[in-house]
N, C-alpha and C positions, 0 to 999 in steps of 0.2 A: 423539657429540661426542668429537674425540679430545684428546690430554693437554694439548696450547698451549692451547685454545679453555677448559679447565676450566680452566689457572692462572688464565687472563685474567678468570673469572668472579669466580673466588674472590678475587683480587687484587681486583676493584672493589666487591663484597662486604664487604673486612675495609676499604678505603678508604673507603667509606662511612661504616660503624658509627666508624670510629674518629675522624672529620672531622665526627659528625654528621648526615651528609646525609642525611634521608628522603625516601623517593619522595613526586612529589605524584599522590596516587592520589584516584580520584573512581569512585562503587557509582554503577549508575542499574539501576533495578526498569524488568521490563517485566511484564505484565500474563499472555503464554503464551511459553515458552519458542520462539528462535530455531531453525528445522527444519532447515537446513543454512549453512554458510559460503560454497556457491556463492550468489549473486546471481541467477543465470540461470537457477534451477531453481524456484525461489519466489518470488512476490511478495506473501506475506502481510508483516504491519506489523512485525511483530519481526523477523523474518528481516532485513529492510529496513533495520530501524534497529542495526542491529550490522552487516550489511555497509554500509552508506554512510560508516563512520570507516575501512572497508581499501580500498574501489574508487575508483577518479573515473568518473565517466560526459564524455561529450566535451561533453555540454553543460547546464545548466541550466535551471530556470525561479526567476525572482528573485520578490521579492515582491508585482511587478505580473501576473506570469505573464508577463512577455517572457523570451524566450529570451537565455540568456548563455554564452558562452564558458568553457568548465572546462579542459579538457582539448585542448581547442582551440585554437587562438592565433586564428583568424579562420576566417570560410568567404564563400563567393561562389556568387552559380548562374548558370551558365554559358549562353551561347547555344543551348545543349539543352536547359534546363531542369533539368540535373544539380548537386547539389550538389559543390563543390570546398571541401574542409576541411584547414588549414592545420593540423600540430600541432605545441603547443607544445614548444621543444627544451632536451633535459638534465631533462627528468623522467626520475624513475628506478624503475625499481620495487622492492620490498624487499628481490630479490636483489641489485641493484645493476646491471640491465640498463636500458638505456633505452628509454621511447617508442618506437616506430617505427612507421610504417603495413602492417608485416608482422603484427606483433601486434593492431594495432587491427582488421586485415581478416579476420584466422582470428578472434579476439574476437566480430566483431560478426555473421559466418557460422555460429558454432556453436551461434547463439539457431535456423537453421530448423530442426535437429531436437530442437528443443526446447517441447514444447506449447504451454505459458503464457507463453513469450514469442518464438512464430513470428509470432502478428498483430503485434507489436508492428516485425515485419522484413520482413513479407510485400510492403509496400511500395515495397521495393528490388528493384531487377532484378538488380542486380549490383556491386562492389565492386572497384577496379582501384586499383592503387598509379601514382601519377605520378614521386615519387621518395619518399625515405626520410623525409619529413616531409609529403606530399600526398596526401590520396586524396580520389579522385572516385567519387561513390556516383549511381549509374545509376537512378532510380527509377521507378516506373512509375506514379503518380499526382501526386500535389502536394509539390512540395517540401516545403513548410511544414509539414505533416503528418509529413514523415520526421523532419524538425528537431526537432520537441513530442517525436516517438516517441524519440527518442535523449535525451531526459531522464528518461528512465521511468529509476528507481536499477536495474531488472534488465538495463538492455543498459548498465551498469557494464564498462569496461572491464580483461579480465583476461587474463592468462598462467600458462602450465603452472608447476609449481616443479620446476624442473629436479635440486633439491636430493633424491637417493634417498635423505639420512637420516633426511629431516621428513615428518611425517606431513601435512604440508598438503598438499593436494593446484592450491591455485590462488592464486596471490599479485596485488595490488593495488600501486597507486601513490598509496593514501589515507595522509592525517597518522598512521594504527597500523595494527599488525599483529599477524595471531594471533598468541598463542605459545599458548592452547589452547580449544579448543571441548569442555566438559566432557560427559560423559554425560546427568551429572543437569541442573542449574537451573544452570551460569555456564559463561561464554564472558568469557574475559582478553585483553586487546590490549595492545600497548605503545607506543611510542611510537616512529615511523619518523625518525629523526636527519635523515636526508636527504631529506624531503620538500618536493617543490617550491616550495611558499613558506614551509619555516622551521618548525623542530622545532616541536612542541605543546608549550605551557608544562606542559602536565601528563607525567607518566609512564605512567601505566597506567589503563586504562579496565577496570571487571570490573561485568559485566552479570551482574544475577541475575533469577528467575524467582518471585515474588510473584501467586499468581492472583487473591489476595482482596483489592479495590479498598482496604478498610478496613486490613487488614496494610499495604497498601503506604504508606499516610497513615500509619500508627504507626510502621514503619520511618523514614521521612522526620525525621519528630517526634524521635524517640528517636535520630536521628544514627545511627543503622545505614548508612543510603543518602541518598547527594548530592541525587541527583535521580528522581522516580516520574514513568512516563508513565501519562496513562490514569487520572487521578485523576477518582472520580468523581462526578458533581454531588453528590451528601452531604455529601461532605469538603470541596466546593470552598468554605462557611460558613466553615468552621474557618479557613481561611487572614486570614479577617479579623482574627480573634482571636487571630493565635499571631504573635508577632515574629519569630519565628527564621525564619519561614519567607517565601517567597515564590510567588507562582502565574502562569502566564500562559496567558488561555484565549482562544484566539482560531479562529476559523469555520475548515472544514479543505476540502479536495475531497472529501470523503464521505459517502455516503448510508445510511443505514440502511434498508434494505428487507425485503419478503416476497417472497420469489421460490417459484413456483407450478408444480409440476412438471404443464406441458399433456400430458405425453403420457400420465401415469397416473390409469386412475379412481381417484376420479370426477369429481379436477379438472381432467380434459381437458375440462370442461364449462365451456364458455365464462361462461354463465349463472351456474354456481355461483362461477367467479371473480368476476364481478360481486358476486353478495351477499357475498364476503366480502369486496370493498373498499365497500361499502355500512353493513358492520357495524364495520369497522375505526376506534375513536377515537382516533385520532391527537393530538387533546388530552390526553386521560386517559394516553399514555405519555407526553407530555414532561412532565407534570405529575408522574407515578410517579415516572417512570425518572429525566429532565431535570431534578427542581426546577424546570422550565418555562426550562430558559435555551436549548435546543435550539430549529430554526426549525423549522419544519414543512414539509414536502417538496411539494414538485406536480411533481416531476420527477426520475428516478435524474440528471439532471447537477444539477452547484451550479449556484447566482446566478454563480457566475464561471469556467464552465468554458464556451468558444468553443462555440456551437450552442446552449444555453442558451433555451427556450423558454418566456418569462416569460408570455405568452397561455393558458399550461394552469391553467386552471380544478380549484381544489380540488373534491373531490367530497364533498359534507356527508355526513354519519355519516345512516344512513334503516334503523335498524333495520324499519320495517314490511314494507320492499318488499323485503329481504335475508331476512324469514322468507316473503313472497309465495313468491320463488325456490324456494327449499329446500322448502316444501310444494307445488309443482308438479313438481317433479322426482319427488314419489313414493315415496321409497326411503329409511332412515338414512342419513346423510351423517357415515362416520368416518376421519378423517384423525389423520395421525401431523405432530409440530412437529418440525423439526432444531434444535438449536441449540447452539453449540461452549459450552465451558467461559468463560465470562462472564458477571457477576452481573447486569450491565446486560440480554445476550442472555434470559436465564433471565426477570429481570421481566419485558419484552417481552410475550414466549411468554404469559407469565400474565396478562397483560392482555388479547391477542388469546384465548387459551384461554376468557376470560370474557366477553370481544366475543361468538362467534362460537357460545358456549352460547347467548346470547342470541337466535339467530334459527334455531336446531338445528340447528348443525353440532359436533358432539361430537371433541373436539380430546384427543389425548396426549401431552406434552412428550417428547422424547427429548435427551438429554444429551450428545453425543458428546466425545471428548479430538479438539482440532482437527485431528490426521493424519486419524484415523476419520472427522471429520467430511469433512472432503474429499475424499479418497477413495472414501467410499460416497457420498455425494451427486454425484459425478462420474460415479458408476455410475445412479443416477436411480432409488435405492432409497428415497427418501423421497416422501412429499406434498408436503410445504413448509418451506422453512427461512428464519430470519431471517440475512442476509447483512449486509456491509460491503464498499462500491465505492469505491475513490479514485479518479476520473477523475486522476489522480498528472499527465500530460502537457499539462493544460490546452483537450482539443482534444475534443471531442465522439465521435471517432473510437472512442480508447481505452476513451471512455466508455458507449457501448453498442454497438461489434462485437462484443466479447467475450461482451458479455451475453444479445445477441439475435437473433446475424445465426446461421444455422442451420448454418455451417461452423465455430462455435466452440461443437458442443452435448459439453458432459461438464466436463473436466477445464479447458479453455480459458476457461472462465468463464458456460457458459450453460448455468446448472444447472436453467432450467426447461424446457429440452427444448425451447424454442419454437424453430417453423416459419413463417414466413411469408413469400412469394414478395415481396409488395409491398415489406414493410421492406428483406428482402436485395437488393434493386433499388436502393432510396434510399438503402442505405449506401454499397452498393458504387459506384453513383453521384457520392454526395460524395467516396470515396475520386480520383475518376478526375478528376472535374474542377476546371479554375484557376479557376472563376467561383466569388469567394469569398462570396456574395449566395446562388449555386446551395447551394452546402455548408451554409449556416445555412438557407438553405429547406427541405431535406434532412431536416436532422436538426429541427427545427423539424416535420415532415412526421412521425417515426416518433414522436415523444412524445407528438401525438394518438392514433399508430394504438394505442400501448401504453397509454395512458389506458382506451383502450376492451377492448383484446383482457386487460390485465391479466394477465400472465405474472408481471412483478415488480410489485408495490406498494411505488412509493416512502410512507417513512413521517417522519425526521428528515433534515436536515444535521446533518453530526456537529461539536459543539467541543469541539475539542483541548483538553484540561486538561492540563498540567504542573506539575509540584509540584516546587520547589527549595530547598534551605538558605541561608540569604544569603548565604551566606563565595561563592557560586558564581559568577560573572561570568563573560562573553560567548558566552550559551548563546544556539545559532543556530535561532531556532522555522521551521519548516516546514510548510504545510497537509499535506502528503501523512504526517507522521509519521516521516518520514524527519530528524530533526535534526542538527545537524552538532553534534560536538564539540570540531572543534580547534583554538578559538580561546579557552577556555573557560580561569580563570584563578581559584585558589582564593583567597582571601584570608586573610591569619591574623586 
């Protein structure tokens, strides 16, 4: 920083203090700390909800799940079937350069060499600029599809920082901006002046890292932090009782599953998948885990995620025919449990771990810190893990290529190694065609086939808890976990 840029701090500094003026600053608790600042390299929940106040994405999903304009000003599809997207002009981003469709087209190109978010671009054939506010995206399956895929918060759109004295390395056109990403447990934003619809009435946003559900409801309580995500059914009582506080818990895109590593013994055994969704009581966790406010799953998509197959038949709990299995196979049956640093994740385990004694299959919890955890299960060094899916785009697509189709097996999201000729048919199928009847029949087609073959066992819908101070007003709820903050307005 050189000597102007220090007077001018310090001058607003001692301005401040001497006028009074305090920042309006507002702490929100996340549950695991955020992995990096880029958007496009992660798509876990933390990461997610701390880059969604620095990026815009071009487009949105509103509270019906229709598609809206962000970043966008309009689009159209053309007599090719190509999307044509208009964007909106005099956004700037937090160097002070503006929008252009140079940026949006390198932006939204540097997701294919990018693992975890290539399916989400694989789509496109190609990217062409019309002028300095148009670009036409060349697709090779269903519009509509690209459209959902471009609201995922990881194809957020960003630019280099040209800036060689900052350590940032990628800057956004969201209502705040880093000023730092700590080592430990916080990451600080501030407040972008010039943000296209109008500074944040607040000043700084500082996200800290709380893992223990319980600390983060006492922090809340005790006025350490504005607002906790990830409050969990325990604490959601106490909000009845406590004035100062406030809660909003409403159904989200995701699923709480088992996902079943097919390739390694010895549950590449179809059979043995079977007993273990046979033994699995999917009451007894929402009851543990839920307080019983959680719904119970017959499908990795939600009740409102497009392809949505409400004909899939729960499968009752049959401890008898789950120990038949296991005593016909012959052999001990020992498996190891993944599961990342979450007190919800941990109960789970323990419940399935006492399921699954039940009909002799002898289960060991393993613990991981969430990089560990995804990393080695990307490698397909586990048995089985309990995961978390957001169908985040609304589109059945997002919601099981990732998970199932056999060109997204490790790091891409298809951690149970599963293979199968017919599903990768059906998906890739729905991807290609406009009969939008065909794409719900499709996908509607592989929730049977996964019913049966049991790679993932869905087990919850997950709801959002959020725990808030009163003084807080116009906090934007999101199913995906993504919440917006910058409309958010403290009260004295």
């Amino acid at each position: 920083m050189n000597k102007k840029k220090i007077l001018i701090v310090l001058f607003l500094v001692f301005f401040n203090i001497a006028f009074g003026i305090e920042q309006r600053e507002i702490k929100v608790a996340l549950g695991y700390k955020g992995r990096s600042s880029d958007p496009q390299k992660h798509t876990d929940s933390s990461t997610l909800a701390i880059t969604k106040q620095i990026y815009n994405n071009l487009f949105y999903l509103d509270k019906n799940t229709k598609i809206q304009p962000e970043l966008a000003e309009s689009y159209s599809i053309d007599n090719n079937n190509n999307l044509v997207i208009k964007l909106k002009k005099g956004v700037l981003f937090h160097d002070g350069s503006e929008l252009n469709a140079d940026v949006v087209i390198k932006s939204l190109k540097r997701n294919l060499s990018i693992p975890v978010t290539k399916v989400l671009v694989e789509p496109i054939e190609n990217i062409e600029k019309i002028d300095n506010y148009t670009v036409l995206i060349k697709q090779k399956f269903n519009p509509q599809l690209v459209l959902h895929n471009l609201t995922h918060s990881s194809l957020a759109i960003i630019k280099e920082n040209n800036n060689k004295e900052s350590e940032i390395k990628y800057i956004g056109t969201g209502a705040f901006k880093l000023e730092s990403w700590g080592i430990g447990e916080k990451v600080v934003l501030s407040a972008f002046d010039n943000y296209y619809k109008g500074r944040p009435k607040i000043d700084k946003v500082t996200f800290v890292t709380i893992p223990e559900t319980s600390n983060r409801y006492i922090a809340l309580e005790t006025e350490e932090i504005d607002i906790a995500y990830d409050i969990s059914a325990i604490d959601v009582k106490n909000f009845h009782e406590e004035n100062k506080l406030k809660l909003i818990s409403k159904s989200s895109y995701g699923t709480d599953f088992l996902s079943i590593n097919t390739s390694k013994a010895p549950l590449n055994n179809k059979k043995l998948r079977k007993a273990i969704q046979y033994a699995i009581d999917k009451d007894a966790i929402n009851e543990i885990v839920f307080e019983g406010t959680s719904q119970i799953a017959n499908s990795i998509l939600t009740p409102s995620t497009f392809g949505y197959n409400k004909n899939i038949k729960r499968v009752n709990m049959n401890i008898e025919k789950g120990k038949e299995i296991v005593k016909a196979y012959g052999k001990p049956v020992k498996i190891d449990l993944w599961i990342y640093e979450d007190p919800s994740k941990y109960q789970m385990a323990q419940v399935i771990q006492a399921n699954l004694k039940e009909i002799g299959i002898e289960v060991t919890i393993q613990t991981l810190e969430l990089s560990s955890f995804l990393q080695f299960s990307a490698n397909g060094q586990h048995n089985a893990l309990i995961g978390l899916w957001y169908a985040s785009t609304g589109d059945a697509d997002y919601g099981m290529y990732p998970l199932l189709h056999s060109s997204s097996k490790g790091a891409v999201g298809n951690r149970s190694f599963y293979s199968n000729k017919v599903v990768d048919n059906l998906l890739d199928e729905a991807r290609k065609t406009k009969d939008i009847n065909k794409r719900k029949d499709n996908y509607k087609k592989v929730q049977e086939i996964i019913e049966e073959d049991n790679p993932i066992i869905p087990i919850v819908y997950k709801m959002y808890n959020v725990g808030l101070n009163n003084k807080i007003e116009g906090f934007e709820f999101n199913p995906n976990g993504n919440h917006k903050l910058e409309n958010i307005i403290i009260k004295n």
